[in-house]
N, C-alpha and C positions, 0 to 999 in steps of 0.2 A: 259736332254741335249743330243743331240745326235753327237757323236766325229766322223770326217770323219776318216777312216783310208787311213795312206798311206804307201807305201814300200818302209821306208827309216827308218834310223837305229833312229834319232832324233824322229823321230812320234813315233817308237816305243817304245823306252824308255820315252816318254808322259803318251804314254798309260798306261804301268806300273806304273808310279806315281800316274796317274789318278786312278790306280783298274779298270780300263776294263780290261785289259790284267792279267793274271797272270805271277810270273817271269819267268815259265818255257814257257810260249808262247813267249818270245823272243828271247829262246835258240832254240827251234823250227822255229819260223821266220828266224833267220842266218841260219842255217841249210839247210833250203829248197832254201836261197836265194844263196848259195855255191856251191848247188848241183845244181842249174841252170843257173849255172854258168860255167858247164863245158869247158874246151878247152883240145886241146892236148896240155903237157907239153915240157915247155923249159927247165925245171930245173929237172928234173928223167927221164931215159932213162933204158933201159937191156941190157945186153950184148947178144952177135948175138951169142946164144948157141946153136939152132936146125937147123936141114938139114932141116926139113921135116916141112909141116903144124902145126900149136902150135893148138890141140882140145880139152882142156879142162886145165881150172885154178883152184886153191884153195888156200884159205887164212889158217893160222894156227891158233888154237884157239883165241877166244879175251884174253883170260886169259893170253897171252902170247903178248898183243898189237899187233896182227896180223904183226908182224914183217918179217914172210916169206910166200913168195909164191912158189908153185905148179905150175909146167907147164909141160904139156905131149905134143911128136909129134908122127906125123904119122909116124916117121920111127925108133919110138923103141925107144925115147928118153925121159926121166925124167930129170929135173933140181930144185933146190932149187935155189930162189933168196932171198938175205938178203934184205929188203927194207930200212931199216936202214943205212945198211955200201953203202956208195956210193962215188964211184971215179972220183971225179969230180962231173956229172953229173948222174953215171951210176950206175943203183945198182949193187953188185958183185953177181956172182955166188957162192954159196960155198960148191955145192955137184952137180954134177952129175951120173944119169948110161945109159949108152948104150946096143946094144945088144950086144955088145964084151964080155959083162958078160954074163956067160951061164945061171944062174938063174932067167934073163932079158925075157921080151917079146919078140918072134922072130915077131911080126907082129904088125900094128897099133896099139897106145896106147889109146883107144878112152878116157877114164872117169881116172883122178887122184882125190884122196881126201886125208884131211887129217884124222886121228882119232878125234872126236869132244874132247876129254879131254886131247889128250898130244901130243904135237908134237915129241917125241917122237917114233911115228907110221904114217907111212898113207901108204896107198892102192891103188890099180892102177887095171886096169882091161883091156881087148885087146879084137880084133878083133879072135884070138887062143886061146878064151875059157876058160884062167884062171882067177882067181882075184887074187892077191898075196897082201902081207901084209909084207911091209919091216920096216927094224931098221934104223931110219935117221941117229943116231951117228956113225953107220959102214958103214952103205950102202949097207947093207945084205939082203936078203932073207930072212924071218923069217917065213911066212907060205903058200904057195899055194895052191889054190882051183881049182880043173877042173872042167867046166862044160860043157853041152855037144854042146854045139855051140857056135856059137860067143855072145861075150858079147859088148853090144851097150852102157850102161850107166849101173853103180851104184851108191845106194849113204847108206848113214848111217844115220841113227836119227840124228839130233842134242840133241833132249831132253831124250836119255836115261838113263835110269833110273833103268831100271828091266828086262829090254834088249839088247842085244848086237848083235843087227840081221843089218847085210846089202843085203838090196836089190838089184839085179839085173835082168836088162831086157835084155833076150838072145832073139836071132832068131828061135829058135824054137816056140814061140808065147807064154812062160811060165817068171813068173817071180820067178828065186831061190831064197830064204830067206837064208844065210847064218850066221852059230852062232860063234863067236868067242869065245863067251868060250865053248862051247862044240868041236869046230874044225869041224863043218862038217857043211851039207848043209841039214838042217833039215827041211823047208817047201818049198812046188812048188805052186805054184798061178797059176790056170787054167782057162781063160777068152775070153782070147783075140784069135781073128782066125789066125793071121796073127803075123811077129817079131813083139818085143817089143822095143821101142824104148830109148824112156823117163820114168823115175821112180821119182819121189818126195816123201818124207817123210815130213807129216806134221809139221808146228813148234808149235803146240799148243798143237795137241795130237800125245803120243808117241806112240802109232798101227796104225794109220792112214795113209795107202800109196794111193798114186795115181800112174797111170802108164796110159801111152798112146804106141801107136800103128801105125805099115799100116795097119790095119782095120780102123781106123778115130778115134777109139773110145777111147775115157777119161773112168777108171775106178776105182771105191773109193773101197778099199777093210781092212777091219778091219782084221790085222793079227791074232789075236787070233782065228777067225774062216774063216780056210782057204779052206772051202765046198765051197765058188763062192763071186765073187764081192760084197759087199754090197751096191754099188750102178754103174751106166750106167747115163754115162753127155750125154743130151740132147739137140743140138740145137738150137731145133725149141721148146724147152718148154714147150714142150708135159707134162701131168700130171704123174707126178714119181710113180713106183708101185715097191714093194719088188723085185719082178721078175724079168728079165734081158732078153731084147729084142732086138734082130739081127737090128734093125732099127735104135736104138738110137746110132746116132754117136754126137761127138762133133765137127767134122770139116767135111769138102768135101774133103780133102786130108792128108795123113798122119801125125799123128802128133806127133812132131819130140822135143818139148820144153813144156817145166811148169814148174812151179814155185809158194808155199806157198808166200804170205805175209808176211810179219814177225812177225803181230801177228797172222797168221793163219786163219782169218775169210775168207777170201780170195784165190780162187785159177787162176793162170796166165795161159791159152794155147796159143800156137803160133805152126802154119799149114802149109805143105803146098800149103795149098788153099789162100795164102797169105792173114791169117784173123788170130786177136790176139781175143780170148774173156776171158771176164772177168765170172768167177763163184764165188757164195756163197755157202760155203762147208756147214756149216747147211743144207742146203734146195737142196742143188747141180742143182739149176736152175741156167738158163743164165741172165745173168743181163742186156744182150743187148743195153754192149756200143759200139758205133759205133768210131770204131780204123784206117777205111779206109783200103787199100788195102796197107800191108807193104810185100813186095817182099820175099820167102822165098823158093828158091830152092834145099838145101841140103835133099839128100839122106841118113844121118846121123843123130847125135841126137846132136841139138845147145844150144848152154849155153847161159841163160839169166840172167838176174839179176831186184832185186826192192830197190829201196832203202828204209830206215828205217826212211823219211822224214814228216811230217805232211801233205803233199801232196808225196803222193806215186808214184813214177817213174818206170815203167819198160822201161829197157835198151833193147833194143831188137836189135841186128845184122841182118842186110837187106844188103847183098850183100857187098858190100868196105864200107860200111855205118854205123855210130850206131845213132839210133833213139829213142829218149826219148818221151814215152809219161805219161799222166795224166789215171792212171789206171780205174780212177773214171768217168773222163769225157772223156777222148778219145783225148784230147788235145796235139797235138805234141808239146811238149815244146823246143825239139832242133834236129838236125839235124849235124853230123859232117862226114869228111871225114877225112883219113888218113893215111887208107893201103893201098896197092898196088895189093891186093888181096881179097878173100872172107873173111868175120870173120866167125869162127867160136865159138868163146867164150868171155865173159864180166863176170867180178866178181865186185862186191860191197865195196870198204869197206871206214864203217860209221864212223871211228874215227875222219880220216880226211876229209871223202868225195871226196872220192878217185875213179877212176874205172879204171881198166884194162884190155888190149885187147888182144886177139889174134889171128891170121886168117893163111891164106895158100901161107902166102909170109915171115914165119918162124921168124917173128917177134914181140914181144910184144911191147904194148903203154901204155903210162900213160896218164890219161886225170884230171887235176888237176882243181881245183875252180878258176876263173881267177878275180882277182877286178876291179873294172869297175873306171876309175880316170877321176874325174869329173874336168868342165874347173874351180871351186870353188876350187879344191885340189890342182892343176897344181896351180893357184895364190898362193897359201897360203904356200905352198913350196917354188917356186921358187920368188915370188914376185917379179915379170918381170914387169921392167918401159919399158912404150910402146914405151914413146919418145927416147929414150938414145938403145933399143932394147938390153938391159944386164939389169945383175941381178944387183939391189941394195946395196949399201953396207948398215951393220948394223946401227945403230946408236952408239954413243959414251958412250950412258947411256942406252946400251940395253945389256946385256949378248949375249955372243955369245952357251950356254946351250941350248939345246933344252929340252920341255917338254911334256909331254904329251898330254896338251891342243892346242898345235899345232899342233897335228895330231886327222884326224877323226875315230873313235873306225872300 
């Protein structure tokens, strides 16, 4: 017998009973249907903390319910937001630094992160060529790195393990490996002709970087052996050879954004040759889905996001815009507006199926799962007599308790 499927919570729980589905395809099904669900939020707001553009977000460990975020501006400013504590609508700040502190960046703040195992730590990196690593409970300094140009993005493993290396990609066309527990800047990555822009750490394997460029070029380099790329992203899908050739770019114009999937099989580019493609990091061939032409004029390195849905979204910033597509099929699945400005950044987060924003009109957004109230729901709440045009009264033999089965899951 064969079962129609359909996108609605009652079919799905059919299907479960029935054994087509299993029970985690349901928690999968809500999930993807939340996350496409997106709107800007009426209910979480941030407080108006930065002067300057907001370029770059991060979430705090899941180990810790991703309770706080990370926000940097362009004009030297770090903030902690509680996402939890909220006034009224608003979530509170509950640490700030400026450059009024001397141990602060005196220039744009481009990449914050946090430490992947403690919130405790996170890192921030600028346009004046250091990386620094501050104490969130003081708000201290705890160690600074110089390096010899500006730095455009870094980021850190999430899955380390037997390493303690953050990457960054400077303008000088090198990408430094920095070791935390040695304190120093122990490997240079030499590949690319031109700065570096964007840097990824793979989430599946922990030596696995990618890094792009204004050269065009995507390139997979295994840290352990840092003599040359171990691979050059290709295109036009040209046949892949050990060697590393001046031709192979991944895009026709710089490319400024990427992004692992989150199980790793998967790697995200976004250009600006306004073309997102999609790669398979086994094979580092192009998968050739067709994404349309999504607008991407920054001069910088922009923050993307995927979610960790059974249909995979990448969030991608296109001007005052964020645009959801189907990383698999190319399918825009939404479309919203709601800054007043450029975005330059979007982060993820899967607990609640959450996204947040930030662009160069010094304000963050929340864009939360919206539900959809169907004209079946609106009856069954409100139980509006059409004729009389008011609500009902109870009956005399009816409890005035509400239960569960009066409302839809």
């Amino acid at each position: 017998m064969k079962v129609k499927r359909k996108s609605n919570i009652a079919s799905q729980l059919f299907l479960r009973e029935l054994g087509v589905n299993l029970p985690r395809d349901l928690k999968e099904w809500k999930k993807t249907e939340r996350v496409c669900s997106l709107q800007l939020s009426n209910h979480k707001t941030f407080e108006s903390v930065h002067s300057g553009g907001v370029n770059s977000l991060s979430l705090s460990p899941d180990r810790y319910g991703h309770r706080y975020l990370l926000s940097a501006s362009s004009r030297s400013s770090i903030a902690i937001h509680d996402l939890t504590r909220q006034h009224g609508r608003t979530c509170k700040v509950i640490g700030k630094i400026t450059k009024a502190l001397p141990a602060m960046h005196q220039l744009s703040v481009e990449t914050v992160s946090w430490y992947p195992y403690d919130s405790g730590l996170f890192i921030s990196s600028a346009v004046d060529g250091c990386v620094k690593i501050w104490d969130t409970n003081l708000l201290r300094l705890a160690e600074s790195f110089t390096l010899q140009d500006k730095v455009y993005k870094h980021q850190m493993s999430p899955l380390v393990t037997s390493h303690a290396l953050i990457a960054a990609g400077c303008a000088d066309s090198r990408v430094h490996l920095i070791n935390l527990k040695s304190g120093s800047a122990t490997h240079i990555l030499k590949g690319h002709d031109e700065p570096v822009i964007t840097v990824a750490w793979s989430t599946r394997e922990p030596y696995l970087l990618a890094s792009g460029g204004n050269d065009n070029r995507v390139l997979l380099w295994d840290i352990r052996h840092a003599s040359g790329p171990m691979l050059a992203l290709d295109q036009h899908g040209g046949k892949q050879s050990s060697g590393l050739s001046r031709h192979k770019t991944a895009h026709n114009g710089h490319v400024n954004s990427m992004c692992f999937t989150p199980n790793g099989l998967h790697l995200v580019t976004y250009g600006t040759d306004d073309r997102v493609r999609l790669w398979d990091v086994a094979t580092g061939r192009n998968c050739f889905v067709n994404y349309g032409r999504i607008a991407n004029h920054c001069n910088k390195s922009v923050q993307i996001a995927i979610s960790d849905t059974s249909k995979e979204l990448a969030f991608l910033p296109t001007l005052t815009k964020i645009i959801a597509v189907d990383i698999h099929t190319g399918k825009h699945v939404m479309k919203h507006k709601g800054a007043y400005n450029v975005i330059n950044c979007c982060i993820y987060e899967e607990n609640n199926q959450e996204l947040y924003t930030g662009s160069n009109d010094t304000f963050l957004l929340a864009w939360q799962p919206h539900k959809k109230v169907t004209r079946n729901d609106t009856l069954k709440v409100h139980r509006i007599d059409r004729k009389r045009r008011r609500p009902i009264s109870p009956s005399n033999y009816e409890d005035l308790w509400s239960s569960d089965e009066d409302y839809d899951l």
